[in-house]
C-alpha positions as CSV (number, residue, x, y, z in Angstrom):
1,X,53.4,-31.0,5.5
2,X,53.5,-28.5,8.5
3,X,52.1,-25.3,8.4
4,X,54.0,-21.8,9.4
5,X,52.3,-20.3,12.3
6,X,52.4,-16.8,12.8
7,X,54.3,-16.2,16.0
8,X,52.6,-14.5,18.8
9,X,54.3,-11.0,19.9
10,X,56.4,-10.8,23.3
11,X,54.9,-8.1,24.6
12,X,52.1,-8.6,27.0
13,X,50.4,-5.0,26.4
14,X,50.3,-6.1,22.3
15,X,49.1,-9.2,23.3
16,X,46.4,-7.7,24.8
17,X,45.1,-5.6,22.4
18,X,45.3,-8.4,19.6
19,X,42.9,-10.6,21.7
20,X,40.7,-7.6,22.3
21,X,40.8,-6.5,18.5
22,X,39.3,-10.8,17.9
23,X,37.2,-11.0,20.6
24,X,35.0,-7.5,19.6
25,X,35.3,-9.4,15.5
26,X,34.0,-12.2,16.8
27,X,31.2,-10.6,18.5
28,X,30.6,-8.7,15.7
29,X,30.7,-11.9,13.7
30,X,27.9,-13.4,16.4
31,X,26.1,-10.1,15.7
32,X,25.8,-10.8,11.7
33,X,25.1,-14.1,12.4
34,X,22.2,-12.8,14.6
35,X,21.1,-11.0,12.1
36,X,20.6,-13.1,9.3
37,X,19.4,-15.8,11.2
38,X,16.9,-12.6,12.5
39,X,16.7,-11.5,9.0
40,X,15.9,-15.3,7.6
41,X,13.4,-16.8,10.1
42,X,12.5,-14.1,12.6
43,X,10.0,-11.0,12.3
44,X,11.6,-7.7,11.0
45,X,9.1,-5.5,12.6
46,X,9.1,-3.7,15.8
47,X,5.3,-4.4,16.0
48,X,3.1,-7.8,15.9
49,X,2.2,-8.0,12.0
50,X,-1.6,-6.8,11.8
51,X,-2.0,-10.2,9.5
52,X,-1.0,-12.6,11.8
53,X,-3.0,-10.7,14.4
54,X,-6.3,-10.8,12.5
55,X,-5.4,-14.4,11.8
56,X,-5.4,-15.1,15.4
57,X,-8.3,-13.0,16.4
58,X,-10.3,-14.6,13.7
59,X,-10.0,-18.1,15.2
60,X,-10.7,-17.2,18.5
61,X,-13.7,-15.1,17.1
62,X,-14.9,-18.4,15.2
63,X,-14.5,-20.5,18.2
64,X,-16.4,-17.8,20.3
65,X,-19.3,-18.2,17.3
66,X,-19.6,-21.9,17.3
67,X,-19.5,-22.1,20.6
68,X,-22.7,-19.6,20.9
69,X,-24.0,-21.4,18.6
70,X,-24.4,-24.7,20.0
71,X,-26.0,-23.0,23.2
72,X,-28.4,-21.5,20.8
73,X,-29.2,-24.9,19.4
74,X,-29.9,-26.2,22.6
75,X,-32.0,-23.5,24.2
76,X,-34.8,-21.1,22.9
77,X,-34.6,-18.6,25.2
78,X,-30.8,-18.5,24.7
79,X,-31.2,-18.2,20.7
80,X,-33.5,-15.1,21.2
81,X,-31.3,-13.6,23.8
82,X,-28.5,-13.8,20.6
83,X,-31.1,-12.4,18.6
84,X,-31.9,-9.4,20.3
85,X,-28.0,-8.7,20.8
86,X,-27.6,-8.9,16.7
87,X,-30.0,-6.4,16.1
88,X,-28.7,-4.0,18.5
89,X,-25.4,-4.1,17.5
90,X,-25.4,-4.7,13.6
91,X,-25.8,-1.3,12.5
92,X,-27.7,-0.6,9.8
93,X,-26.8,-1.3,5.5
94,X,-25.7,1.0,3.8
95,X,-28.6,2.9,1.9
96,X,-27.5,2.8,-1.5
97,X,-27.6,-0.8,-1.9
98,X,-30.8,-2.1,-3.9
99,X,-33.4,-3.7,-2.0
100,X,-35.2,-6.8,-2.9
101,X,-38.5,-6.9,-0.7
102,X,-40.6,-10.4,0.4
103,X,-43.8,-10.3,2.0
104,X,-44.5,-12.8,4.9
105,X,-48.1,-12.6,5.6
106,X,-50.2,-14.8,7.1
107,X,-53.1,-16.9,5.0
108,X,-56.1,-16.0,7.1
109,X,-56.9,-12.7,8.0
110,X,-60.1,-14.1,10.8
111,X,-60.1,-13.3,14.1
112,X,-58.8,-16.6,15.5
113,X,-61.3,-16.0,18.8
114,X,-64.6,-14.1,17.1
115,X,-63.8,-15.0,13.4
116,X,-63.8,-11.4,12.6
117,X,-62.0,-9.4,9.9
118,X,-58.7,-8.4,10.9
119,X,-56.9,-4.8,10.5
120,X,-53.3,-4.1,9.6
121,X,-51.9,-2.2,12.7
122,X,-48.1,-2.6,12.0
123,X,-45.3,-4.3,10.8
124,X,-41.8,-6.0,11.2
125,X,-39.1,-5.3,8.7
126,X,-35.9,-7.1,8.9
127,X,-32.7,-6.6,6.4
128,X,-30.5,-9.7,5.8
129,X,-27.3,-8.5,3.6
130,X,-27.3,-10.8,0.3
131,X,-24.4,-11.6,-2.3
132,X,-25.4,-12.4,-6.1
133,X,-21.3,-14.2,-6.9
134,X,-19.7,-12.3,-10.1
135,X,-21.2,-13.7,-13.2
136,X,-20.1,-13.0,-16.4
137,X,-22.4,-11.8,-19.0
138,X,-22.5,-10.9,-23.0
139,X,-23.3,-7.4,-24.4
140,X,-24.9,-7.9,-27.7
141,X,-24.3,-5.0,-30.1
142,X,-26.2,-5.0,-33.7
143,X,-26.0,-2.4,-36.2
144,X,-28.5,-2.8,-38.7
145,X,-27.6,-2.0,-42.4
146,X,-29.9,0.3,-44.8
147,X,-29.6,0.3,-49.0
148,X,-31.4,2.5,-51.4
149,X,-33.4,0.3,-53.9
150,X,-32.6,2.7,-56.2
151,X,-29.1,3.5,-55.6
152,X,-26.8,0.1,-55.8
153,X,-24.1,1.6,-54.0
154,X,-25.1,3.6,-51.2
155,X,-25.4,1.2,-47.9
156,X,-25.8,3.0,-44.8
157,X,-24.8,1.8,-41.0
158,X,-24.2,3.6,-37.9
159,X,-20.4,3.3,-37.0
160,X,-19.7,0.7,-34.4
161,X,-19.0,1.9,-30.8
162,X,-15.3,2.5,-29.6
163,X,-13.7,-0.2,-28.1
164,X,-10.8,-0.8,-25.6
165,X,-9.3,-3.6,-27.9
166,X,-10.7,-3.3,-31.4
167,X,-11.8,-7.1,-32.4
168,X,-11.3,-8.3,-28.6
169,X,-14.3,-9.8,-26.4
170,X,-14.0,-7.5,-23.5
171,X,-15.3,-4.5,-22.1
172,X,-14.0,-1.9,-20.8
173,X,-15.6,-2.2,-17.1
174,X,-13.8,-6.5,-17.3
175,X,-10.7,-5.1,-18.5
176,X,-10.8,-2.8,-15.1
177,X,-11.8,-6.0,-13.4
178,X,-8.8,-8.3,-14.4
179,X,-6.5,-5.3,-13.2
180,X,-8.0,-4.4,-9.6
181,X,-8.0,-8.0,-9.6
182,X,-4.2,-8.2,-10.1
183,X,-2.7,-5.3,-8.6
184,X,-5.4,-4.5,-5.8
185,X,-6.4,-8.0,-5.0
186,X,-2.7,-9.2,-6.1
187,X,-4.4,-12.2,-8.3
188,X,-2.2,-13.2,-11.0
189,X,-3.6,-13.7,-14.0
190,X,-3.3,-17.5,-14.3
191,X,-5.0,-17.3,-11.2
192,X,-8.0,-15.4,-12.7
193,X,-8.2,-17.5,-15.7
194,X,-9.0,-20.3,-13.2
195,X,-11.9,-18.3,-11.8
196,X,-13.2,-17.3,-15.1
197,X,-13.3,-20.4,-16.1
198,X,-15.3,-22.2,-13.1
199,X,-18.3,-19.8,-14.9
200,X,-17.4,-21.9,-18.3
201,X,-15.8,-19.0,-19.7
202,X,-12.3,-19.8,-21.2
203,X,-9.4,-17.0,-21.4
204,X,-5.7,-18.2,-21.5
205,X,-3.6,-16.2,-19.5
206,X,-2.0,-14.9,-23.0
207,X,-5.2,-13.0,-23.4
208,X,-5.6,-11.6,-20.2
209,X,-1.8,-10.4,-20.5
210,X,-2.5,-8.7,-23.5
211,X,-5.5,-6.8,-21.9
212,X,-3.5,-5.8,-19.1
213,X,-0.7,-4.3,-21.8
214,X,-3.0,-2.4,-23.8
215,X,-4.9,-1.1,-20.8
216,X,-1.4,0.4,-19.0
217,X,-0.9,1.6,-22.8
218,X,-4.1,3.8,-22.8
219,X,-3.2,5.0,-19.1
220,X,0.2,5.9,-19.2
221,X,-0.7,9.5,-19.8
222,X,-3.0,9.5,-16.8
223,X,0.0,8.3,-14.8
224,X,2.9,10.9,-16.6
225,X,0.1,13.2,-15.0
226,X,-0.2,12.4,-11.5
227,X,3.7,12.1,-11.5
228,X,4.1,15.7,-13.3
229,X,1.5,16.5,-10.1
230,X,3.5,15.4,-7.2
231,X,6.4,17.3,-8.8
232,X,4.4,20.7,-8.3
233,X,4.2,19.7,-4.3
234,X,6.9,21.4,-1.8
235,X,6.9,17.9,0.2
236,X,6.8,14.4,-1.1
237,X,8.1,11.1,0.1
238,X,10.0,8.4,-1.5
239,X,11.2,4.9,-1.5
240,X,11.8,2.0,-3.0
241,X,11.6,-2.0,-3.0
242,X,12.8,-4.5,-5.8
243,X,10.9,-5.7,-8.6
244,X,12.0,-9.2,-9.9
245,X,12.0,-9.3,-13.5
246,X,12.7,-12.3,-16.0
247,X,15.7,-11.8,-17.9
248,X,15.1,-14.7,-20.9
249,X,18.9,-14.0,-22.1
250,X,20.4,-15.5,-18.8
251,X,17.4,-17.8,-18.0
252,X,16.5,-16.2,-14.8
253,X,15.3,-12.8,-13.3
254,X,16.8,-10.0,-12.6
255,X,16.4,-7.3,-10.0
256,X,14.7,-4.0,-11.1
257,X,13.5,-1.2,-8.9
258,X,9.9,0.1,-8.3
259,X,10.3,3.5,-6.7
260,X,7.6,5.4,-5.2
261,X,7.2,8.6,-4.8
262,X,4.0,9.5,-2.2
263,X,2.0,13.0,-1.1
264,X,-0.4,13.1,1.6
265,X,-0.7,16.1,3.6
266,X,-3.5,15.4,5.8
267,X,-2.2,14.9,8.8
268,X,-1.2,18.5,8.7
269,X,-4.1,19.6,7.0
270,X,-3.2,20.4,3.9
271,X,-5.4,20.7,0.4
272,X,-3.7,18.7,-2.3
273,X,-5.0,15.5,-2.5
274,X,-3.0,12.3,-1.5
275,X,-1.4,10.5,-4.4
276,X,1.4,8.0,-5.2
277,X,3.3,7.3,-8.0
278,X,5.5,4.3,-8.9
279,X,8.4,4.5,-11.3
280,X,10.0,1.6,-12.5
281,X,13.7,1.6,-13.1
282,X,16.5,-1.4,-14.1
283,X,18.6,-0.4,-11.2
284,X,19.0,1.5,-8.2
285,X,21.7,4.0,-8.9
286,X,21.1,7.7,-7.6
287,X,21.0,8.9,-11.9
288,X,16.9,7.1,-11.3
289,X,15.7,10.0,-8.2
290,X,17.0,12.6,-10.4
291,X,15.4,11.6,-13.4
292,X,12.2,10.9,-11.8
293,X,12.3,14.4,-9.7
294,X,13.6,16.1,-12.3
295,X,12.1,20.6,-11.5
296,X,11.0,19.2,-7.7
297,X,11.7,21.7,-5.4
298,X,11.1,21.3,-1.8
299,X,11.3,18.7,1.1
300,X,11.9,14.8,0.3
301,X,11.4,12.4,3.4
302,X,13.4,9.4,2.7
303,X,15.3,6.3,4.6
304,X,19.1,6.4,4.8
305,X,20.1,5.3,0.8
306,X,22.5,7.7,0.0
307,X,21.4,7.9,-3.1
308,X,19.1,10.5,-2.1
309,X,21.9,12.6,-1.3
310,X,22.8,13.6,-4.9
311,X,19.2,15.3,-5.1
312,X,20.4,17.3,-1.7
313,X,23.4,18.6,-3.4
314,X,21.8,20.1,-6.5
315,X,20.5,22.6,-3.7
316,X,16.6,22.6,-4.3
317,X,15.7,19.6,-2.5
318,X,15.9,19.2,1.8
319,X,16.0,15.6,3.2
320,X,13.9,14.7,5.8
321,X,15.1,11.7,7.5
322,X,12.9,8.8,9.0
323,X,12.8,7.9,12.8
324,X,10.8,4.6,12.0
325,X,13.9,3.3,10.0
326,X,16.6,4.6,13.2
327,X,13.7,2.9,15.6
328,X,14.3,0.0,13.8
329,X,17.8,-0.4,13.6
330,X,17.5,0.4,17.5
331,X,14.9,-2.6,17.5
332,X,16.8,-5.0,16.0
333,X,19.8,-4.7,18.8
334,X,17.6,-4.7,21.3
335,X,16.2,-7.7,19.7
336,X,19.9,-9.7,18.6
337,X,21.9,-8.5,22.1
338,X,19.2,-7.3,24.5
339,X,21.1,-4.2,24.9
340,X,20.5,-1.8,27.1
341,X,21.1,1.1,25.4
342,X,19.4,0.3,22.8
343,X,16.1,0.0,25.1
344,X,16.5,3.4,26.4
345,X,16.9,4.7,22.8
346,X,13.7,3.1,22.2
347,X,12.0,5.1,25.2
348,X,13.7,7.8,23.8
349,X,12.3,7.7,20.1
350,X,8.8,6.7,21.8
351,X,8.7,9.9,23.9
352,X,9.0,11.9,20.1
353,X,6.1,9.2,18.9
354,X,3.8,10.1,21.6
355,X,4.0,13.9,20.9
356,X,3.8,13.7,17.5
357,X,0.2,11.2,18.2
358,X,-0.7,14.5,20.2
359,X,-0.6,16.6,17.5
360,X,-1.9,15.2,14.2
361,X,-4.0,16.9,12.1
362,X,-3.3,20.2,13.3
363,X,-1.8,23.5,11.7
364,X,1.9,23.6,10.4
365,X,2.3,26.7,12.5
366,X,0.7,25.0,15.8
367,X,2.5,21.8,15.3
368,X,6.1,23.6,14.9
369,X,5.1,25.3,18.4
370,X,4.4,21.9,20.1
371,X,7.7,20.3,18.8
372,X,9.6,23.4,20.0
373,X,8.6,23.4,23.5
374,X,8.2,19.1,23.9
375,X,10.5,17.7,21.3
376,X,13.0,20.1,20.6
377,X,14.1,19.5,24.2
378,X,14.6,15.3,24.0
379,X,16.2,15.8,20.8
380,X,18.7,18.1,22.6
381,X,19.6,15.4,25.2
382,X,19.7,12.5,22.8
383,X,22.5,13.7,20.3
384,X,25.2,13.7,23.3
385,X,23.5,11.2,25.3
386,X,24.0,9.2,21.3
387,X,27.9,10.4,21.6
388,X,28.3,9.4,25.2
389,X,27.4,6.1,24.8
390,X,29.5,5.6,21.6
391,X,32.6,6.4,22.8
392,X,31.7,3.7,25.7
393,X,31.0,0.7,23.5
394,X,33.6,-1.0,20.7
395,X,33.5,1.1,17.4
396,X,33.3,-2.1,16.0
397,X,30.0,-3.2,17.2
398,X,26.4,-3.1,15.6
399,X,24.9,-0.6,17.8
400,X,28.1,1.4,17.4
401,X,27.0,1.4,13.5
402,X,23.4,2.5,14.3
403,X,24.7,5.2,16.4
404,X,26.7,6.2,13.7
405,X,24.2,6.1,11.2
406,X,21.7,8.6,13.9
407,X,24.7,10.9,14.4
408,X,25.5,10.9,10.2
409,X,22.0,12.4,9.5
410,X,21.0,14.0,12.5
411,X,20.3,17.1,10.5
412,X,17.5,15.5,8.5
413,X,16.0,13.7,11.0
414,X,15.4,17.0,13.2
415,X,14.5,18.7,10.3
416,X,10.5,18.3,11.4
417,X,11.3,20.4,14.7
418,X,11.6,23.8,12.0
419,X,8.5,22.8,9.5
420,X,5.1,21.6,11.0
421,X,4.4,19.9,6.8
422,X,7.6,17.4,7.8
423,X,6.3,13.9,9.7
424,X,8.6,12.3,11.8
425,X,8.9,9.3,9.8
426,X,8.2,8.1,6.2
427,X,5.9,5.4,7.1
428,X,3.3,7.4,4.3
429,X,5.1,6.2,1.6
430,X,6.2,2.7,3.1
431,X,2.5,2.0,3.4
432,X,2.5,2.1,-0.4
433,X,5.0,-0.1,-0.5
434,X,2.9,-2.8,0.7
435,X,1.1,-3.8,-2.0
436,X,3.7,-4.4,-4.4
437,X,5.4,-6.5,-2.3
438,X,2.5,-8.6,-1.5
439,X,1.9,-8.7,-5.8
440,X,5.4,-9.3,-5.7
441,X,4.9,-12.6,-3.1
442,X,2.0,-13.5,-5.1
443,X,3.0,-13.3,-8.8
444,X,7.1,-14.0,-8.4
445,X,8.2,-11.5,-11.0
446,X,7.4,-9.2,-13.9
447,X,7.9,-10.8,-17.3
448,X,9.9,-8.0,-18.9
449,X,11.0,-4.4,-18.1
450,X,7.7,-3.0,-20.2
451,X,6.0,-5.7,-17.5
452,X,7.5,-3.9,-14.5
453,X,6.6,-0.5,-16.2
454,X,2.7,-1.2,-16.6
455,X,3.3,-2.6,-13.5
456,X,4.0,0.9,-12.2
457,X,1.2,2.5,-13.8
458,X,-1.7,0.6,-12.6
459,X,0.0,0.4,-9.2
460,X,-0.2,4.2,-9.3
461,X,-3.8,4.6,-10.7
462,X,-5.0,1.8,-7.8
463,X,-3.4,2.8,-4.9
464,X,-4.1,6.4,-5.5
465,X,-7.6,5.6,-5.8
466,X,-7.3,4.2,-2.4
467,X,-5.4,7.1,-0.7
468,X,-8.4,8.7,-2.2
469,X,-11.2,7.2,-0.7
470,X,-12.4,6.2,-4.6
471,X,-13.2,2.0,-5.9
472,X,-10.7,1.3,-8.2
473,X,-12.9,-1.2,-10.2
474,X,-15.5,1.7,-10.9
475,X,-12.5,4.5,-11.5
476,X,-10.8,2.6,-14.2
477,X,-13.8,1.3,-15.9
478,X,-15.1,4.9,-16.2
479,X,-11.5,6.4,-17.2
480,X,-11.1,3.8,-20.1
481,X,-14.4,4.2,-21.3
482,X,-13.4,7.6,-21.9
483,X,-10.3,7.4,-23.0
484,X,-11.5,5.1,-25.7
485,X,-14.2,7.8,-26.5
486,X,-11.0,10.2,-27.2
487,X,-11.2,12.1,-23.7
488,X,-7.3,12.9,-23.6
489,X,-7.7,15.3,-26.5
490,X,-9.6,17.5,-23.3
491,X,-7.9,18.1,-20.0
492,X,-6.4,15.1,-18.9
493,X,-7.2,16.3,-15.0
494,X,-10.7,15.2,-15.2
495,X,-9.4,11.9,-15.8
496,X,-7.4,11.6,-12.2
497,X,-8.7,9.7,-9.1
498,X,-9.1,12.2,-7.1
499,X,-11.6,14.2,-9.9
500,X,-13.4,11.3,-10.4
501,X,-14.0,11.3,-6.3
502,X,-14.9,14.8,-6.8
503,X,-18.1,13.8,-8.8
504,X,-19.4,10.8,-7.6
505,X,-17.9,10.4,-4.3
506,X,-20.7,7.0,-4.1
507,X,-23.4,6.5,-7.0
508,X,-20.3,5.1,-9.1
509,X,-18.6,3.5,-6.6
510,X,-22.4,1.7,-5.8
């Protein structure tokens, strides 16, 4: 059977324009290809992953360390040499630890020469840093009960303390140790049950789960807080990352949405204290930011989903756009097509980088100065110097889409030239991002939509602990001790990370 064939036009100029019209979608189909081969096997970052760098500098560390150590084997005066080196250079433990102390004396206190008595004029003290491995232990509560001998019915007993999970084994400080161990140390919990039950202790995962449930039960009003918090701030950022969930009905998972929504002002120094909140959502339409930021007014630092843009259009909220997500884009055609303009782009952007390094932690007022007089010129050559090079290249291309996408919001990402609270990227709230995607890695996928939710709100309380300088083990314990002892019928502030740093900054945390 033989196939019709499109017959080619006579004329030489059409001609021409069809093969230039496939060759720039064929490159363009190379460039995709690039891409996802880039996207599938390559690195996505502009930078060496710190991981894989620690990774490396650990084994040439260890090699450096056994190598040292066989010279020490073999030679005395090389071993005190590494000695004298360790001491000078360990620094000294930290002074809340408690100290255990030994006493190396020697057996005869004679003279060794004239067999006299001899007199204490000194001593060495050394400090060697020791580890006593987690152990588990039982609190034993009795509650002895009184009678009258003359009164049959009257039988008195103190009432037995609150607990976490009426009728359940734990406390409240291993409930707070099966979630930092989860969602700061991204263990899941079959994982854990394994540990636990090296020490002989046995606790299906079922149990564990259940913990974990009516813990982010108790501390959901701790989290509506710290949300209702951020939404009082005139700058936040936000973003968001997937959050696999099983869907039982189909057999598989489906894809939710954690989003995050992050303050931290201190590179502009600023009062309120850092916090993020994580929100989980079935889906990623643009109705979930304006739930979630429902009464925010002010400045929202985002990436380039246009869902954002609905907020905008309500008229209270400014976008801020990020320069680390254009960089990218930049990076990756630079990477795919070694591309020349996208290298100069990259000086560009790097020049804005290195003024902004220059200036953090200063005054609003003092940083909108220095981006006036250093930035606000660059920024002023790169939008034609953008349009210049467009019009040179195929419109078709994938640097003519990043252009595209620089020229599209170029009002938000300048917006930090007018307001010294605005960073030049969102990198703040990407940094939150990270854990949940290494929990993600670790534990696959949430078991339900109320999983993704408690998800959210022990994310929240743990990573805010960390923005806040606080250990998350000794926050939670301490918060659902209280909350079991009916705290959130007070003011539910005391219970927030950052008041909790506010009064023991160390003993609890020791």
């Amino acid at each position: 059977m033989t196939q019709a064939v499109e017959a080619l036009p006579d004329d030489p100029e059409t001609l021409k324009a069809m093969l230039i019209a496939e060759r720039q979608r064929a490159e363009r189909l190379v460039q995709i290809i690039k891409d996802l081969q880039r996207h599938r096997f390559g690195r996505r970052a502009e930078s060496l992953p710190e991981d894989q760098l620690l990774l490396a500098l650990e084994d040439a560390e260890q090699r450096e360390a056994e190598a040292a150590a066989e010279a020490e084997a073999k030679s005395a005066v090389v071993r005190a040499d590494g000695a004298r080196k360790r001491r000078a250079n360990r620094g000294a433990l930290p002074a809340h630890l408690p100290r255990f102390e030994s006493l190396v004396d020697v057996e005869d206190k004679t003279c060794p020469c004239c067999k006299g008595a001899l007199h204490r004029i000194g001593e060495d003290v050394s400090e060697k840093l020791d580890v006593v491995p987690a152990q588990f232990r039982v609190l034993v509560v009795r509650r002895p009960k009184y009678a009258c001998r003359a009164c049959e019915d009257v039988v008195v007993q103190s009432p037995a303390p609150a607990r976490l999970i009426e009728g359940g084994l734990p406390t409240e400080a291993t409930v707070a140790q099966v979630l930092v161990s989860k969602y700061a140390d991204h263990l899941p919990l079959y994982r854990q049950a394994q540990i636990y039950a090296r020490q002989g202790v046995r606790l299906d995962r079922s149990t564990l789960s259940d913990w974990v449930g009516r813990a982010a039960f108790h501390l959901r009003p701790v989290h509506e807080r710290i949300v209702a918090h951020l939404k009082s701030s005139t700058k936040l950022f936000a973003d968001e990352t997937t959050a696999p969930v099983l869907d039982p009905g189909r057999g598989r998972t489906k894809t939710g949405q954690l989003w995050a929504y992050a303050r931290d002002d201190r590179p502009w120094g600023g009062t309120d204290p850092p916090a993020v909140a994580y929100v989980y959502a079935p889906d990623r339409k643009a109705s979930q930011p304006i739930a979630h930021l429902a009464g925010f007014k002010g400045v929202l630092q985002v990436d380039g989903y246009a869902g954002y843009r609905a907020l905008a259009e309500k008229g209270e909220v400014s976008l801020a756009f990020c320069w680390a997500h254009l960089r990218r884009r930049f990076y990756e055609r630079f990477v795919s097509e070694a591309s020349p303009i996208a290298a100069e782009a990259l000086q560009r952007v790097a020049a804005l980088y290195r003024i902004e390094t220059d200036i953090l932690g200063r005054e609003p007022d003092e940083r909108r100065a220095v981006r006036h007089e250093r930035s606000r010129p660059l920024l002023a050559e790169l939008e034609p110097w953008l349009r210049e090079r467009l019009a040179l290249i195929s419109q078709k291309s994938k640097l003519a889409e990043v252009i595209r996408y620089a020229l599209s919001h170029w009002s938000g990402l300048t917006r930090f030239l007018d307001d010294g609270r605005i960073e030049i990227d969102s990198n703040t709230v990407e940094r939150s991002i990270r854990p949940i995607a290494l929990n993600r890695k670790n534990a696959l996928f949430a078991g339900s939509d109320d999983g993704g939710q408690n998800w959210a709100v022990i994310a929240s309380l743990v990573e805010t602990c960390k923005l806040c300088g606080v250990d998350p083990h000794a926050y939670l314990a301490q918060v659902l001790t209280r909350i079991v002892n009916g705290h959130l019928a007070h003011d539910i502030d005391d219970l927030l990370p950052w008041a909790y740093a506010k009064a023991s900054p160390l003993k609890d945390a020791a």
